[in-house]
C-alpha positions in Angstrom: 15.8 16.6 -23.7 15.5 15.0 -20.2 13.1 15.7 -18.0 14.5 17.3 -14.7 12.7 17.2 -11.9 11.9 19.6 -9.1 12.5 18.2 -5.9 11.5 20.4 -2.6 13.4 18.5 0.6 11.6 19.9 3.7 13.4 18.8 6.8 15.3 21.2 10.3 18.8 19.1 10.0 20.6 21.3 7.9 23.1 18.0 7.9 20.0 16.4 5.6 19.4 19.3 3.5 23.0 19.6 2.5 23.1 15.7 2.3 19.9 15.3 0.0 21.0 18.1 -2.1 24.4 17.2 -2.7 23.1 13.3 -3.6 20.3 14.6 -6.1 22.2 17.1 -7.7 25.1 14.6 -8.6 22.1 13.6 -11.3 21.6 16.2 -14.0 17.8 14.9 -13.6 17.2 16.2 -10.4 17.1 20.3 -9.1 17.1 20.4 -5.3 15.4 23.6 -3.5 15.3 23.1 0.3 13.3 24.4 3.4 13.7 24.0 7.1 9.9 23.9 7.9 6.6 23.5 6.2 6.3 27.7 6.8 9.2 28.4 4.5 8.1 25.4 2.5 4.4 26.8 1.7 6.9 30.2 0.5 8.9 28.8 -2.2 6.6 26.4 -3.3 4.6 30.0 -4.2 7.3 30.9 -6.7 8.2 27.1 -8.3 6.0 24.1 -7.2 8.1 21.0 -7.0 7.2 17.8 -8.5 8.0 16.1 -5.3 8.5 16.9 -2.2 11.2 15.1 0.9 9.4 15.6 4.1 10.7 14.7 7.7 7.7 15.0 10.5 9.8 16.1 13.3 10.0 19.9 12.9 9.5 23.2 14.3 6.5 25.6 13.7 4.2 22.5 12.2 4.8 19.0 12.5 5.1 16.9 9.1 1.8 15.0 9.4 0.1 18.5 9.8 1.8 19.4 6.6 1.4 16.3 4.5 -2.7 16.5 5.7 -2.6 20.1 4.3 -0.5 19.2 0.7 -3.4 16.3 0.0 -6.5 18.5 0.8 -4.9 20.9 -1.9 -6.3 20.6 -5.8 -3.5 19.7 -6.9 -1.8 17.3 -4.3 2.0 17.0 -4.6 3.5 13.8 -4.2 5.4 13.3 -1.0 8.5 10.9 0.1 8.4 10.5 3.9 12.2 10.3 5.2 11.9 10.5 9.0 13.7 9.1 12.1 9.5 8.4 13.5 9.1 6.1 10.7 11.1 3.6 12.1 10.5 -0.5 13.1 6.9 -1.5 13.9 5.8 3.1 14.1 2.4 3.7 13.8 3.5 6.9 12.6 4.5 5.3 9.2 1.0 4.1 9.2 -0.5 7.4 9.4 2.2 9.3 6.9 0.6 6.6 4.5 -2.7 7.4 5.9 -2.4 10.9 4.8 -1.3 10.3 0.6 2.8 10.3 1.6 3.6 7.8 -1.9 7.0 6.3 -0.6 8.7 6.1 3.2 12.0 5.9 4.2 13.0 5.5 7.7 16.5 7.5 8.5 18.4 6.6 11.8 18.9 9.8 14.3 22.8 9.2 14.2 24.8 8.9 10.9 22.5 10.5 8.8 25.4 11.5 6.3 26.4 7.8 6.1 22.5 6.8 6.0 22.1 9.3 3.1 25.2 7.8 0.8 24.3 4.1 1.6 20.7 5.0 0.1 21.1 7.3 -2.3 19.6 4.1 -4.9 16.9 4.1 -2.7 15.7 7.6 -2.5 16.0 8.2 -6.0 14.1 5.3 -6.5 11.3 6.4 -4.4 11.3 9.7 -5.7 11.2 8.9 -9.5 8.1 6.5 -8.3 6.6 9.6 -6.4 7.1 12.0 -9.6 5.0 9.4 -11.7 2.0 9.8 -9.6 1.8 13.3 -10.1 -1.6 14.2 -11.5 -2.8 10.6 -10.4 -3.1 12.0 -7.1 -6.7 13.1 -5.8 -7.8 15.9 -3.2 -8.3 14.0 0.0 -11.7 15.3 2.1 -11.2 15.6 5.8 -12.6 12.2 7.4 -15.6 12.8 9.0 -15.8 10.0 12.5 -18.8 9.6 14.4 -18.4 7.3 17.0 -15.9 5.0 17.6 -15.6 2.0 15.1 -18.8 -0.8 15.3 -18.2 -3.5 17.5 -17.4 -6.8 15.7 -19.3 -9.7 16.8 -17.7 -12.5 18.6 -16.8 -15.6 15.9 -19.6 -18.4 16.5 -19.3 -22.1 15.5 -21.1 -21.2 11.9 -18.9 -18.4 11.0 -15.5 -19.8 11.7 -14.2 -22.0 8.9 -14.7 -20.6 5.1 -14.4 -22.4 1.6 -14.2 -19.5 0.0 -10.8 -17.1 0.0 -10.6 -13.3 -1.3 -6.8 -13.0 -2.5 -5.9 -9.0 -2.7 -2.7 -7.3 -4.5 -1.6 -3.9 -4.4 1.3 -1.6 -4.4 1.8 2.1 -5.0 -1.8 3.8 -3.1 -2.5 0.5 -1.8 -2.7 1.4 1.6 -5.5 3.5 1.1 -7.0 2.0 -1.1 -7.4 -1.0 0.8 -8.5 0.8 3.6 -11.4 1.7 1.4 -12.0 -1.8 0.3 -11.8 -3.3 3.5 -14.4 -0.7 5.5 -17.0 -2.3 3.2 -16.7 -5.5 4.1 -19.0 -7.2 6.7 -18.5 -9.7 9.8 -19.9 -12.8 7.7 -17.6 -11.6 4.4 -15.5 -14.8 3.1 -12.0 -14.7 4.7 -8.9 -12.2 2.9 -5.6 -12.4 2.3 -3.5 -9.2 1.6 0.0 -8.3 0.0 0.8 -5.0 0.4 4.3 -3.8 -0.5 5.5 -2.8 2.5 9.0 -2.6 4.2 9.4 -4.7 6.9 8.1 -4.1 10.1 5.6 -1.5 9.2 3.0 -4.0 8.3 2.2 -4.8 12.0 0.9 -1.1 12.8 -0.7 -1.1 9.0 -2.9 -4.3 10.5 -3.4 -2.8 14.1 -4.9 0.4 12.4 -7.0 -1.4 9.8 -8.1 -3.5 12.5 -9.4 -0.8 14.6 -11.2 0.8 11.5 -12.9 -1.9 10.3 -15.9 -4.4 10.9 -13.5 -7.2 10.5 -11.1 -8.5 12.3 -7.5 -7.0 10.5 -4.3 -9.0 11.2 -0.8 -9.6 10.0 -0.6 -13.2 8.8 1.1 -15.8 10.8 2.1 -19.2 9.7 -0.7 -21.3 10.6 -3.8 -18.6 10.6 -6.7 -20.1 9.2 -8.4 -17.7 6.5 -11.9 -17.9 7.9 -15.4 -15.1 7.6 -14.6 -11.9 8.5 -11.1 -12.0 8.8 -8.4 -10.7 6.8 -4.4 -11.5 7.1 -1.6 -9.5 5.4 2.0 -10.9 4.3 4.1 -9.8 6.3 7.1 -7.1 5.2 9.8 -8.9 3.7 7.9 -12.1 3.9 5.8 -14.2 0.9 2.6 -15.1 2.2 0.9 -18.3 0.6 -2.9 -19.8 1.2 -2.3 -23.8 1.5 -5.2 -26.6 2.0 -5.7 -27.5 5.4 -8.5 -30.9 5.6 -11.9 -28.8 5.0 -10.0 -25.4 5.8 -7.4 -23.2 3.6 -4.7 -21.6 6.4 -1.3 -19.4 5.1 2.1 -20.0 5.3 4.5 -17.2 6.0 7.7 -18.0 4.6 11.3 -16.3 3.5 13.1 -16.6 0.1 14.0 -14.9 -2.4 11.9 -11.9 -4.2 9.7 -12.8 -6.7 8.3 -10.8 -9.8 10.8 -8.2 -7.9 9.2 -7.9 -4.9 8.9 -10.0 -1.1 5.9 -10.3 -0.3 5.1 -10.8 -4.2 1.7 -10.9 -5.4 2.6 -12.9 -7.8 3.6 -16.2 -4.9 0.4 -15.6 -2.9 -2.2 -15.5 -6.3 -0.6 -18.7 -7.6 -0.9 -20.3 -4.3 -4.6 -19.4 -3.5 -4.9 -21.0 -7.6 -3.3 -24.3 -6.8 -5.0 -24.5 -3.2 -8.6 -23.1 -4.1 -9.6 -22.9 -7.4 -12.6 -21.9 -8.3 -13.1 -21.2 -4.7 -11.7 -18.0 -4.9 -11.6 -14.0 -6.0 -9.0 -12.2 -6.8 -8.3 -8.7 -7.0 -5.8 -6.5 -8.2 -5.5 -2.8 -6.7 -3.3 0.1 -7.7 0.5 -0.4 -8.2 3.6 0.2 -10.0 5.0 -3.4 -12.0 4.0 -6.2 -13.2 3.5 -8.0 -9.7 0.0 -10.1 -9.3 -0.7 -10.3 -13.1 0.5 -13.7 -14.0 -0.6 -15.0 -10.6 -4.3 -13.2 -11.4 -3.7 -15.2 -14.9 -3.0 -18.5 -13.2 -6.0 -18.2 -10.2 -8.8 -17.2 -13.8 -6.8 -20.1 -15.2 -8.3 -22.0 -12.2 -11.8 -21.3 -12.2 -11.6 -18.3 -9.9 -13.3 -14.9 -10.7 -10.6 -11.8 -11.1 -11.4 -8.3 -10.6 -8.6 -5.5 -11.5 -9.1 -1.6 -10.0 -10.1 0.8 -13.2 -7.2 3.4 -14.5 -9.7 6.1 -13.2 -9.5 5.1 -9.6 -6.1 3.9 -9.5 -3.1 6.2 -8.3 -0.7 4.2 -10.6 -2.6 2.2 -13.4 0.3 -0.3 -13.5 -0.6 -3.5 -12.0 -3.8 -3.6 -12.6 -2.7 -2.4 -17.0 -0.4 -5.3 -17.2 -3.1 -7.8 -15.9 -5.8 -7.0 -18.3 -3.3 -6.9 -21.1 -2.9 -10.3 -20.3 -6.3 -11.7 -20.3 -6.1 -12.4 -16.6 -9.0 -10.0 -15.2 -12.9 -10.9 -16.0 -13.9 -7.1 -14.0 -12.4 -4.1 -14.3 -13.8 -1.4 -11.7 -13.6 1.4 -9.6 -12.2 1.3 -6.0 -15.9 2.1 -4.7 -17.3 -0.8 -6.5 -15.3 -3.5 -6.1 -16.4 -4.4 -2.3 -19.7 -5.1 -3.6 -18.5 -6.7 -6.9 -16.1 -9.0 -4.4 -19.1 -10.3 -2.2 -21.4 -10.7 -5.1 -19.0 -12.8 -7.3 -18.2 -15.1 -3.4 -21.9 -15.3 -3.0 -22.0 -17.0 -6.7 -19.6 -19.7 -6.1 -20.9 -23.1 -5.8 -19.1 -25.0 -3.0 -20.5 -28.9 -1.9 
């Protein structure tokens, strides 16, 4: 017998209630309960606790944000899909939904809804059958504890500028957090990074701005051109493949369009096979949580080259995916938690023999 899946949708347009509902329910896997705010949400969800859970942020009584903070502090988190008109182009609030555990986001216009709904029916039972397969992978989140504002980072001298060395960094599904994590660890003179996220496009700019203002090191999204250098780290752009080329004495990306690879744009997959043809042994690679096969031949190809490969460990990983189908493969010399791989990244750089 099929599985069926509880599906709360928690949003004030009654228009998107009706229109979630009515698109689920045409699938024998789904059963649709609804709620006009988190309040009535927090109700129902006493008597039946969904599997997942469609949440706007623009409501009455509490805002989503507040809600999604609250769902992640519990035991028992339950995933969440973010569909929200504030999640649009270039929002920071996107940033933050991801921030706070929400699995998937989809951004809804605040006219045609209806319309909006049909066209992406595909893709919001996509991104809820993903959110349903994270449940029980998803851990109580502690409040964050800030003192202070974030350290200063020193100002780039004429030793720290250029690197030989590149830190190439995959990840899907939990990523964002989990390279938040990775990348708070990681000090001004740390060899140079370059990220793919899966990320729709757009939101990747305010995803780098945020990291950016966490962090010791300077976060941006990658341009064509950047030079990967100490204590910087670039991320592919959404919708666009990053790749690491050889530049004279220096390795600088490459931002480029086509077509998806290993099902995905920005793909892993193109960025770890360039960093193996361009650096070698030069380089580390690591392979964070996410759903797919993205990133495991490339991790393949860059061991292939010389390079040390660390994979995130199924205990740490929100989906145990990537990271599965890479060690299957023979491609990953490490496999370790989240909180050890910062250190495991800078020891295996600090081992690398460059003239």
């Amino acid at each position: 017998m099929a599985v069926v899946l509880h599906v709360l949708v928690v949003d004030d347009s009654a228009v998107v209630r009706q229109g979630v509902r009515m698109l689920l329910e045409h699938d024998p896997g789904f059963e649709v309960t609804v709620a006009s705010d988190p309040l009535i949400a927090r109700q129902k969800m006493k008597s039946h606790r969904p599997d997942v859970i469609v949440l706007d942020l623009e409501m009455p009584r509490m805002d989503g944000l507040t809600f999604l903070r609250e769902l992640m502090r519990e035991d028992d988190p339950v995933p969440v899909v973010v569909c929200s008109g504030l999640v649009g182009t270039g929002s920071e609030t996107a940033v933050r939904a991801l921030e706070e555990g929400a699995v998937e986001i989809i951004p809804k216009p605040s006219l045609g809804v209806g319309d909006f709904l049909r066209e992406s029916r595909a893709r919001l039972v996509e991104s809820i059958r993903n959110a349903a397969r994270v449940r029980g992978r998803l851990r109580r989140r502690e409040p964050q504890v800030r003192v202070g504002a974030a350290p200063e980072k020193p100002a780039p001298s004429l030793l720290t500028v250029t690197t030989d060395k590149v830190v190439a960094v995959g990840a899907s599904t939990g990523g964002t957090e989990a390279l938040r994590q990775l990348l708070m660890t990681m000090p001004p003179d740390c060899p140079g990074i370059v990220i793919v996220q899966h990320m729709p496009e757009h939101f990747t700019t305010a995803f780098a701005k945020r990291l950016d203002e966490l962090c010791r090191i300077d976060v941006k999204e990658a341009e064509s051109g950047d030079r990967v250098q100490q204590g910087r780290a670039l991320i592919a752009p959404g919708n666009r493949h990053l790749m690491v080329r050889r530049s004279g004495g220096y390795y600088r990306v490459e931002v480029l369009d086509g077509p998806r690879v290993s099902g995905h744009k920005p793909s892993v997959d193109m960025l770890f096979h360039s960093v193996a043809r361009a650096a070698g042994k030069n380089a580390v690679g690591v392979l964070l949580t996410g759903m797919g096969e993205d990133g495991a031949e490339g991790l393949l190809a860059m061991k292939q080259a010389g390079a040390a490969t660390i994979a995130q460990n199924e205990a740490s990983c929100v989906v145990f995916g990537m990271p599965r189908v890479a060690i299957e493969r023979g491609a990953v010399d490490e496999v370790l938690p989240l909180g050890a791989i910062g250190e495991a990244v800078r020891r295996r750089a600090r081992q690398i023999r460059t003239p």
